[in-house]
C-alpha positions as CSV (number, residue, x, y, z in Angstrom):
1,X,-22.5,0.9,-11.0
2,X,-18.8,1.6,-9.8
3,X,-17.8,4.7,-10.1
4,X,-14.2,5.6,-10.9
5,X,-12.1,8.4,-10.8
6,X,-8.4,8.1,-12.3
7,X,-6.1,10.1,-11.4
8,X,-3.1,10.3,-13.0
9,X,-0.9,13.6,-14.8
10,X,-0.3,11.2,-18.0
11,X,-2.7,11.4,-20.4
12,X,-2.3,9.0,-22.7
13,X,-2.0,6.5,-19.6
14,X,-5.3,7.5,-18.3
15,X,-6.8,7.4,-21.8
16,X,-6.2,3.9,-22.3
17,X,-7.2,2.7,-18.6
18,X,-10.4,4.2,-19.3
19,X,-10.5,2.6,-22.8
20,X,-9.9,-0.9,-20.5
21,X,-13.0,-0.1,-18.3
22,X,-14.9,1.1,-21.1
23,X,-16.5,-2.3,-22.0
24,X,-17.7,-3.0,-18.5
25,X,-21.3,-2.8,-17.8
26,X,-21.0,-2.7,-14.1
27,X,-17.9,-0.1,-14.0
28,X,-17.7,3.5,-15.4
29,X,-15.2,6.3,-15.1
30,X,-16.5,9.2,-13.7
31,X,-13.9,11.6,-13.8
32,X,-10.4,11.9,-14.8
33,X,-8.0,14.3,-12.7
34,X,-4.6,15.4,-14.1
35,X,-3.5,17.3,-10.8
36,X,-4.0,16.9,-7.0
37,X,-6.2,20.1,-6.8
38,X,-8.4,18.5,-9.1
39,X,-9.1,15.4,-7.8
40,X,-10.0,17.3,-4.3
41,X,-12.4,19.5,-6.3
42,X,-14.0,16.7,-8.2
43,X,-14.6,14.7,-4.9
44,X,-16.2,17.8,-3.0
45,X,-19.3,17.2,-5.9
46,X,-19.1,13.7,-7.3
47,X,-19.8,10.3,-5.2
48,X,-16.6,8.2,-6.4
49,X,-16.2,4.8,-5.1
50,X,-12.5,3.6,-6.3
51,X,-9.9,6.0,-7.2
52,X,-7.0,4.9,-9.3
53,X,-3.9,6.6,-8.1
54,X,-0.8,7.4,-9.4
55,X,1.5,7.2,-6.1
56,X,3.9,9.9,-8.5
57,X,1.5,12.2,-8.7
58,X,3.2,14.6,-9.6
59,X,5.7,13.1,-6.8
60,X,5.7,10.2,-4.7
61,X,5.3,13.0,-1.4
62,X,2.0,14.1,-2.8
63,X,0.7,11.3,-4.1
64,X,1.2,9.8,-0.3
65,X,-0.1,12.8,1.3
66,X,-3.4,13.0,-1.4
67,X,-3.8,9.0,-0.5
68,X,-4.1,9.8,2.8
69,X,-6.7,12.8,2.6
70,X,-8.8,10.5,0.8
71,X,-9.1,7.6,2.9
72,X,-9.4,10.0,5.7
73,X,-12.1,12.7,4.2
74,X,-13.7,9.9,2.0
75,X,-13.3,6.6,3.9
76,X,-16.1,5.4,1.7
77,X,-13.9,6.3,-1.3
78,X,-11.5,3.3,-1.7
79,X,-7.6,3.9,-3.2
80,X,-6.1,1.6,-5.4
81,X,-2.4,2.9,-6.4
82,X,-1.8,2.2,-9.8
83,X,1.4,2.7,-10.3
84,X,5.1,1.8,-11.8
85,X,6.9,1.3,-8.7
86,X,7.2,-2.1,-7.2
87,X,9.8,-0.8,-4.4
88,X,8.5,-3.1,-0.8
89,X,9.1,0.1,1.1
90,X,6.8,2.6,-1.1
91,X,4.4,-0.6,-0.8
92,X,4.3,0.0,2.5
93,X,3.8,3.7,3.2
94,X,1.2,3.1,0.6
95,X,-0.6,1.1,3.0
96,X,-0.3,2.5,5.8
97,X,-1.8,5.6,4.0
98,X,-4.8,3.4,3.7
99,X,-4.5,2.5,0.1
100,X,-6.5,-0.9,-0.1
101,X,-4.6,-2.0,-3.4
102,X,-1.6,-1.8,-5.0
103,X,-1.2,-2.5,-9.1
104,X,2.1,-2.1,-11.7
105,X,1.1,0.3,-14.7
106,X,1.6,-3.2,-16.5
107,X,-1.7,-4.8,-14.8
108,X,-4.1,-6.1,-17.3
109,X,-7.4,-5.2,-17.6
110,X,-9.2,-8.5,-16.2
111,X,-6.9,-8.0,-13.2
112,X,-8.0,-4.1,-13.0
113,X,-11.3,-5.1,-13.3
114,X,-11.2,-7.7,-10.3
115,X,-9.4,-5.2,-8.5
116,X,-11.7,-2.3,-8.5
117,X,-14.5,-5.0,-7.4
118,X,-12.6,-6.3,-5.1
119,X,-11.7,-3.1,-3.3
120,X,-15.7,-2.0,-3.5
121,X,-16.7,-4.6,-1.5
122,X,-14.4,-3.7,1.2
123,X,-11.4,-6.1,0.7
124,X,-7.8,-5.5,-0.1
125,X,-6.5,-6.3,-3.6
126,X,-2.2,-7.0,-3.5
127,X,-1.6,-9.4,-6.3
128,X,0.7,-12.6,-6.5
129,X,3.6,-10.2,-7.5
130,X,2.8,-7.4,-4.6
131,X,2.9,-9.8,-2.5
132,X,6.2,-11.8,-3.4
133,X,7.9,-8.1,-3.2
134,X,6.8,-7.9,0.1
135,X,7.4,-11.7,1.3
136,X,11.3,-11.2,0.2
137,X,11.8,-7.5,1.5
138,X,14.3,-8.1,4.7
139,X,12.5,-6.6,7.4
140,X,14.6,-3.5,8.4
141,X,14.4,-1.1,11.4
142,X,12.1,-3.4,13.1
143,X,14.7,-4.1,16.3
144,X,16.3,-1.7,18.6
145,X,20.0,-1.2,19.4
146,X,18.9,-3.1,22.5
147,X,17.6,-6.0,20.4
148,X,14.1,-5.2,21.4
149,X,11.3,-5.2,19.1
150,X,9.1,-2.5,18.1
151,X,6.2,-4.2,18.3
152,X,2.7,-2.6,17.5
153,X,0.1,-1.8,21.1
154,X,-2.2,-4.4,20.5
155,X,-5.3,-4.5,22.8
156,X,-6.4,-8.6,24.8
157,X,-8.7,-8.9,21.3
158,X,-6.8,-8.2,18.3
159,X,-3.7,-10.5,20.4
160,X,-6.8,-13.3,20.7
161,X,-7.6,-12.8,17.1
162,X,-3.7,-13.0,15.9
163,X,-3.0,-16.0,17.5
164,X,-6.3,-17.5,15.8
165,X,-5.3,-16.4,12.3
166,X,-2.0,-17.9,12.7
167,X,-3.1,-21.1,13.6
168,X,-5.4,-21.0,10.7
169,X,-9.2,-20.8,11.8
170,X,-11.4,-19.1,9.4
171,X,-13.0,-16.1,10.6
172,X,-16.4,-18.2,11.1
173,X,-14.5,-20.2,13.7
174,X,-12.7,-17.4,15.4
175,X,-15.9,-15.3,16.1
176,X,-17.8,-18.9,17.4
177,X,-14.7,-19.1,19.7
178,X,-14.4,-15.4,21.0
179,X,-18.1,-15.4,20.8
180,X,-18.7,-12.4,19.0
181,X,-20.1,-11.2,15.5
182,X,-18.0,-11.8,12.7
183,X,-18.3,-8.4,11.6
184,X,-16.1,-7.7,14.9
185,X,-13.5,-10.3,13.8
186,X,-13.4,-8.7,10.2
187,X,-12.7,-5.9,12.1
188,X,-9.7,-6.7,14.7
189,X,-8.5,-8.1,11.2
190,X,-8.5,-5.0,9.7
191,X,-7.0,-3.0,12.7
192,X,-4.1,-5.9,12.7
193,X,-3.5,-5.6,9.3
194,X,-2.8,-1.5,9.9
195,X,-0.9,-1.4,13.1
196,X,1.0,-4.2,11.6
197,X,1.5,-2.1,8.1
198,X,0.6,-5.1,6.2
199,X,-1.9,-5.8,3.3
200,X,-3.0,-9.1,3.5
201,X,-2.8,-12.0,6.1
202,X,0.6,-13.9,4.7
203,X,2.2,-10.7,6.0
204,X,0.7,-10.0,8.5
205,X,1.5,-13.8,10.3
206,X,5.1,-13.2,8.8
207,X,5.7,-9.9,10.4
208,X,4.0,-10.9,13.8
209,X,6.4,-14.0,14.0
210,X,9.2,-11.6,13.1
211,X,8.5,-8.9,15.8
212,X,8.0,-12.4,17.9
213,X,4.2,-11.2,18.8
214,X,3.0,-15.1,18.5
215,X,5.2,-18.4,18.1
Protein backbone atom coordinates (compact mmCIF):
# COMPACT_ATOMS: atom_id res chain seq x y z
CA UNK A 1 0.00 0.00 0.00
CA UNK A 2 1.03 3.76 -0.81
CA UNK A 3 0.87 5.85 1.73
CA UNK A 4 -0.05 9.50 1.19
CA UNK A 5 0.11 12.55 3.00
CA UNK A 6 -1.54 15.80 1.44
CA UNK A 7 -0.67 18.75 2.34
CA UNK A 8 -2.35 21.54 1.45
CA UNK A 9 -4.12 24.74 3.77
CA UNK A 10 -7.42 24.31 1.54
CA UNK A 11 -9.76 22.11 2.82
CA UNK A 12 -12.19 21.49 0.57
CA UNK A 13 -9.23 20.92 -1.99
CA UNK A 14 -7.69 18.30 0.10
CA UNK A 15 -11.20 16.82 0.74
CA UNK A 16 -11.84 16.03 -2.65
CA UNK A 17 -8.21 14.74 -3.59
CA UNK A 18 -8.69 12.31 -0.95
CA UNK A 19 -12.23 11.47 -2.17
CA UNK A 20 -10.14 10.75 -5.77
CA UNK A 21 -7.76 8.28 -4.03
CA UNK A 22 -10.40 6.95 -2.07
CA UNK A 23 -11.45 4.14 -4.50
CA UNK A 24 -7.90 2.85 -4.89
CA UNK A 25 -6.99 -0.44 -3.38
CA UNK A 26 -3.34 -0.03 -3.62
CA UNK A 27 -3.27 3.88 -2.48
CA UNK A 28 -4.51 5.41 0.87
CA UNK A 29 -4.10 8.78 2.49
CA UNK A 30 -2.56 8.66 5.63
CA UNK A 31 -2.65 12.00 6.85
CA UNK A 32 -3.79 15.37 5.83
CA UNK A 33 -1.71 18.50 6.98
CA UNK A 34 -3.18 22.06 6.80
CA UNK A 35 0.14 23.84 7.95
CA UNK A 36 3.96 23.31 7.53
CA UNK A 37 4.48 22.55 11.31
CA UNK A 38 2.11 19.81 10.77
CA UNK A 39 3.37 17.99 8.13
CA UNK A 40 6.96 18.03 9.95
CA UNK A 41 5.14 16.62 13.06
CA UNK A 42 3.26 14.02 11.16
CA UNK A 43 6.39 12.76 9.33
CA UNK A 44 8.58 12.53 12.73
CA UNK A 45 5.78 9.36 13.51
CA UNK A 46 4.23 8.12 10.33
CA UNK A 47 6.12 6.28 7.25
CA UNK A 48 4.71 8.40 4.23
CA UNK A 49 5.84 7.51 0.84
CA UNK A 50 4.36 10.44 -1.63
CA UNK A 51 3.50 13.71 -0.32
CA UNK A 52 1.21 15.93 -2.30
CA UNK A 53 2.29 19.51 -1.95
CA UNK A 54 0.99 22.59 -2.28
CA UNK A 55 4.15 24.72 -3.57
CA UNK A 56 1.78 27.94 -1.89
CA UNK A 57 1.76 26.59 1.20
CA UNK A 58 0.97 29.05 2.85
CA UNK A 59 3.54 30.87 0.28
CA UNK A 60 5.44 29.79 -2.48
CA UNK A 61 8.89 30.53 0.00
CA UNK A 62 7.70 27.93 2.38
CA UNK A 63 6.32 25.58 0.37
CA UNK A 64 10.01 25.62 -1.46
CA UNK A 65 11.86 25.55 1.68
CA UNK A 66 9.36 22.52 3.33
CA UNK A 67 10.02 20.61 -0.26
CA UNK A 68 13.38 20.72 0.36
CA UNK A 69 13.42 19.50 4.15
CA UNK A 70 11.69 16.61 2.96
CA UNK A 71 13.62 15.34 0.24
CA UNK A 72 16.51 15.94 2.36
CA UNK A 73 15.35 14.53 6.01
CA UNK A 74 12.99 11.87 4.15
CA UNK A 75 14.70 11.06 0.85
CA UNK A 76 12.64 7.93 0.93
CA UNK A 77 9.60 10.31 1.12
CA UNK A 78 8.90 11.30 -2.56
CA UNK A 79 7.25 15.14 -3.32
CA UNK A 80 4.85 15.64 -5.89
CA UNK A 81 3.73 19.49 -6.05
CA UNK A 82 0.30 19.74 -6.72
CA UNK A 83 -0.32 22.87 -7.42
CA UNK A 84 -2.06 25.87 -9.58
CA UNK A 85 0.98 27.43 -10.92
CA UNK A 86 2.26 26.44 -14.23
CA UNK A 87 5.05 29.43 -14.20
CA UNK A 88 8.58 27.38 -16.09
CA UNK A 89 10.58 29.24 -13.51
CA UNK A 90 8.61 28.02 -10.22
CA UNK A 91 8.89 24.61 -12.19
CA UNK A 92 12.15 24.79 -11.81
CA UNK A 93 13.16 25.73 -8.30
CA UNK A 94 10.57 23.04 -7.64
CA UNK A 95 12.98 20.72 -8.99
CA UNK A 96 15.84 21.59 -7.97
CA UNK A 97 14.27 21.34 -4.48
CA UNK A 98 13.96 17.68 -5.31
CA UNK A 99 10.37 17.59 -6.06
CA UNK A 100 10.02 14.37 -8.43
CA UNK A 101 6.59 15.64 -9.97
CA UNK A 102 4.92 18.50 -10.84
CA UNK A 103 0.74 18.47 -11.36
CA UNK A 104 -1.93 21.59 -12.06
CA UNK A 105 -4.85 21.54 -9.24
CA UNK A 106 -6.83 20.68 -12.52
CA UNK A 107 -5.04 16.98 -12.86
CA UNK A 108 -7.45 14.23 -12.98
CA UNK A 109 -7.55 11.49 -10.94
CA UNK A 110 -6.32 8.63 -13.40
CA UNK A 111 -3.32 11.01 -14.00
CA UNK A 112 -2.91 11.47 -10.00
CA UNK A 113 -3.10 8.08 -9.59
CA UNK A 114 -0.28 7.20 -12.26
CA UNK A 115 1.56 9.94 -10.71
CA UNK A 116 1.84 8.87 -7.22
CA UNK A 117 2.91 5.31 -8.68
CA UNK A 118 5.02 6.60 -10.81
CA UNK A 119 7.00 8.67 -8.28
CA UNK A 120 7.06 5.42 -5.76
CA UNK A 121 8.88 3.58 -7.85
CA UNK A 122 11.53 6.00 -8.11
CA UNK A 123 10.78 7.93 -11.37
CA UNK A 124 9.88 11.45 -12.16
CA UNK A 125 6.26 12.22 -13.16
CA UNK A 126 6.13 15.99 -15.41
CA UNK A 127 3.26 15.60 -17.70
CA UNK A 128 2.79 16.50 -21.52
CA UNK A 129 1.77 19.99 -20.29
CA UNK A 130 4.84 20.42 -17.68
CA UNK A 131 6.73 19.67 -20.06
CA UNK A 132 5.65 21.93 -23.09
CA UNK A 133 5.90 24.83 -20.34
CA UNK A 134 9.32 24.07 -19.92
CA UNK A 135 10.26 23.15 -23.72
CA UNK A 136 8.98 26.92 -24.72
CA UNK A 137 10.52 28.86 -21.51
CA UNK A 138 13.56 30.99 -23.22
CA UNK A 139 16.41 29.95 -21.40
CA UNK A 140 17.47 33.14 -19.38
CA UNK A 141 20.60 33.92 -17.29
CA UNK A 142 22.27 30.88 -18.65
CA UNK A 143 25.24 33.12 -20.41
CA UNK A 144 27.66 35.57 -19.00
CA UNK A 145 28.26 39.19 -20.03
CA UNK A 146 31.30 37.52 -21.53
CA UNK A 147 29.14 35.22 -23.54
CA UNK A 148 30.32 32.25 -21.59
CA UNK A 149 28.14 29.65 -20.34
CA UNK A 150 27.43 28.64 -17.00
CA UNK A 151 27.68 25.32 -17.44
CA UNK A 152 27.10 22.62 -14.57
CA UNK A 153 30.90 20.66 -13.11
CA UNK A 154 30.19 17.50 -14.55
CA UNK A 155 32.65 14.71 -13.65
CA UNK A 156 34.50 12.15 -17.16
CA UNK A 157 31.10 9.81 -16.35
CA UNK A 158 28.05 11.78 -16.25
CA UNK A 159 29.84 13.81 -19.69
CA UNK A 160 30.22 9.92 -21.07
CA UNK A 161 26.70 9.23 -20.08
CA UNK A 162 25.23 12.69 -21.68
CA UNK A 163 26.64 12.29 -24.80
CA UNK A 164 25.11 8.63 -24.81
CA UNK A 165 21.56 9.88 -23.95
CA UNK A 166 21.79 12.35 -26.60
CA UNK A 167 22.50 10.15 -29.28
CA UNK A 168 19.70 7.98 -28.12
CA UNK A 169 20.98 4.64 -26.52
CA UNK A 170 18.81 3.19 -23.98
CA UNK A 171 20.26 2.79 -20.67
CA UNK A 172 20.76 -1.06 -21.35
CA UNK A 173 23.24 0.00 -24.09
CA UNK A 174 24.95 2.69 -22.30
CA UNK A 175 25.87 0.58 -19.14
CA UNK A 176 27.10 -2.47 -21.89
CA UNK A 177 29.21 0.36 -23.43
CA UNK A 178 30.73 2.02 -20.20
CA UNK A 179 30.72 -1.35 -18.80
CA UNK A 180 29.07 -0.81 -15.66
CA UNK A 181 25.75 -1.71 -13.81
CA UNK A 182 22.75 -0.14 -14.95
CA UNK A 183 21.89 0.91 -11.65
CA UNK A 184 25.11 3.22 -12.05
CA UNK A 185 23.77 4.66 -15.37
CA UNK A 186 20.23 5.29 -13.63
CA UNK A 187 22.29 7.07 -11.49
CA UNK A 188 24.66 9.59 -13.50
CA UNK A 189 21.05 10.04 -15.01
CA UNK A 190 19.72 11.25 -12.05
CA UNK A 191 22.76 13.37 -11.00
CA UNK A 192 22.46 15.00 -14.78
CA UNK A 193 19.09 15.62 -14.48
CA UNK A 194 19.81 17.85 -11.00
CA UNK A 195 22.98 19.66 -11.79
CA UNK A 196 21.25 20.31 -15.05
CA UNK A 197 17.81 21.57 -13.06
CA UNK A 198 15.83 19.47 -15.40
CA UNK A 199 12.97 16.86 -14.93
CA UNK A 200 13.06 14.54 -17.57
CA UNK A 201 15.49 13.78 -20.43
CA UNK A 202 13.81 16.09 -23.38
CA UNK A 203 15.21 18.82 -21.19
CA UNK A 204 17.87 17.79 -20.07
CA UNK A 205 19.38 17.15 -24.05
CA UNK A 206 17.81 20.67 -24.76
CA UNK A 207 19.49 22.45 -22.06
CA UNK A 208 22.92 20.58 -22.48
CA UNK A 209 22.86 21.66 -26.36
CA UNK A 210 22.00 25.10 -25.11
CA UNK A 211 24.82 25.60 -22.57
CA UNK A 212 26.77 23.85 -25.66
CA UNK A 213 27.90 20.77 -23.19
CA UNK A 214 27.43 18.22 -26.33
CA UNK A 215 26.77 18.95 -30.13
Amino acid sequence: MIRVLIADDHNVFVEGIESLISGSSEIEVAARCFDVSSVIKQLSHTPIDVILLDISFPQVEDGLALCEHITRMYPATKVIALTMHDDASLIKRVVKKGAKGYLLKNTTKVELLQAIRTVHHEKPYFNEIITTILLHDEPRNRKSGSGAGLKPNLTPRESEVLSLIAQGLTTQQMATQLFVSVKAIEFHRSSLLMKFSVPNTALLIKTAMELQCID
